[in-house]
GUFI-751849 format. One line per field, with one value per residue (C-alpha): x, y, z; residue in three letters; residue number from 1. Coordinates in steps of 0.001 Angstrom, whole numbers, padded with zeros to 6 digits. Example, Ala and Ser with C-alpha at 12.3 -4.5 7.8 and 13.67 -1.06 7.14 Angstrom:
<atoms>
c1 = c(012300,013670)
c2 = c(-004500,-001060)
c3 = c(007800,007140)
aa = c(ala,ser)
i = c(1,2)
</atoms>
This chain:
<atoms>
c1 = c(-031553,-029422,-030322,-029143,-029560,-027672,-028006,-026724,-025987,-025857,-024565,-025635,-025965,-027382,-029187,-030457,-034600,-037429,-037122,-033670,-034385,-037724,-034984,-032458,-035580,-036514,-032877,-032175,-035533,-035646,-038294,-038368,-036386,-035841,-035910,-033530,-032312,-034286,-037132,-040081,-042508,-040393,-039631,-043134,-044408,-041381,-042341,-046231,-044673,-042914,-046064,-047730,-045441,-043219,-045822,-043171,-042722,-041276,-040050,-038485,-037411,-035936,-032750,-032307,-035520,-035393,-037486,-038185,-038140,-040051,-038629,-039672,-039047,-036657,-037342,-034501,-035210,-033269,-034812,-033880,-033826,-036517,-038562,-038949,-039324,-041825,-044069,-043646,-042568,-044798,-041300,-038792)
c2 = c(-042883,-044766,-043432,-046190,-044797,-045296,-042586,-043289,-040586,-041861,-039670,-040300,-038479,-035235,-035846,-039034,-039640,-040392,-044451,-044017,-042865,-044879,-048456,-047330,-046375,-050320,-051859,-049552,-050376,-047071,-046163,-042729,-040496,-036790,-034711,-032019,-030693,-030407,-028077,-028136,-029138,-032130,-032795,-032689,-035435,-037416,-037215,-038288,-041147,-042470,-041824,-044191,-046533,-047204,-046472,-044481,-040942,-038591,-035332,-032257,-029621,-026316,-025291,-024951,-027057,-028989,-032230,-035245,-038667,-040962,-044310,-047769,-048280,-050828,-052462,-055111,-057354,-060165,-063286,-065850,-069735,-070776,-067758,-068173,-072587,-072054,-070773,-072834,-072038,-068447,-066750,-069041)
c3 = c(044917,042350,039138,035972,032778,029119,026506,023300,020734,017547,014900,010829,007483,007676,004566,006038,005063,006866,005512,006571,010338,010297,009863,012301,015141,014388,014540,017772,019390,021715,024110,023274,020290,020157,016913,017383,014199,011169,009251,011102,009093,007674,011790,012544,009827,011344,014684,013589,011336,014528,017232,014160,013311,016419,019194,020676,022484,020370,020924,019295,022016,021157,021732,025029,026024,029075,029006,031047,029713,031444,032990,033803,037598,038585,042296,043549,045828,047373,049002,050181,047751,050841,050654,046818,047084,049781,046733,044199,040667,041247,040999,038847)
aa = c(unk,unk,unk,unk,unk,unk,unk,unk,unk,unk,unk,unk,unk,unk,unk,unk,unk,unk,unk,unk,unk,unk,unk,unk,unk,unk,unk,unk,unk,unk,unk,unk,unk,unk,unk,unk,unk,unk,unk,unk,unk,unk,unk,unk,unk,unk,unk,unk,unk,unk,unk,unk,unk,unk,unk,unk,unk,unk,unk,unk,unk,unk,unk,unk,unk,unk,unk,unk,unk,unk,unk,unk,unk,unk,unk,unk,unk,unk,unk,unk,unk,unk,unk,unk,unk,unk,unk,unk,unk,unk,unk,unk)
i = c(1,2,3,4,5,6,7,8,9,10,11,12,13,14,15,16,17,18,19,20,21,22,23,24,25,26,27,28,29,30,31,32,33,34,35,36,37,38,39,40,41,42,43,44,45,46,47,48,49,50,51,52,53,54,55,56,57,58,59,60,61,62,63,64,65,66,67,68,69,70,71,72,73,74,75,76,77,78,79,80,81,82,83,84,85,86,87,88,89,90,91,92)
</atoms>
């Protein structure tokens, strides 16, 4: 199975606040952030503020962690310029 997948790892000010992260999660548009270095507590409202705001999935594994991040399938499929005129504008 092909497996297509872009991770980005964007690096920014340590010091950076939750406004701050809340603006770059909108101009990024993810499907799903990790919190991975931070207090806890101060991770934790984060994490709710983005679940909130965002809709998204948010996580914050611990070191060492493994998690899965769930996809959206992609299925190809090639047919032919008949197959697809046969049925009207149903596929264009």
């Amino acid at each position: 199975m092909a497996v297509n997948i872009r991770v980005e790892y964007l690096s920014f000010s340590a010091h950076a606040d939750a406004r701050g992260i809340a603006q770059l999660i909108s101009q990024c548009q993810p499907r799903h952030v990790l919190l991975v270095h931070g207090e806890a507590s101060k991770m934790e409202y984060l994490r709710s503020r983005i679940q909130r705001e965002f809709g998204l999935l948010c996580d914050m594994p611990a070191n060492g962690d493994i998690i899965q991040v769930p996809t959206r399938p992609v299925l190809s499929v090639k047919a032919t310029t008949q197959l697809l005129l046969g049925h009207g504008s149903k596929f264009i």
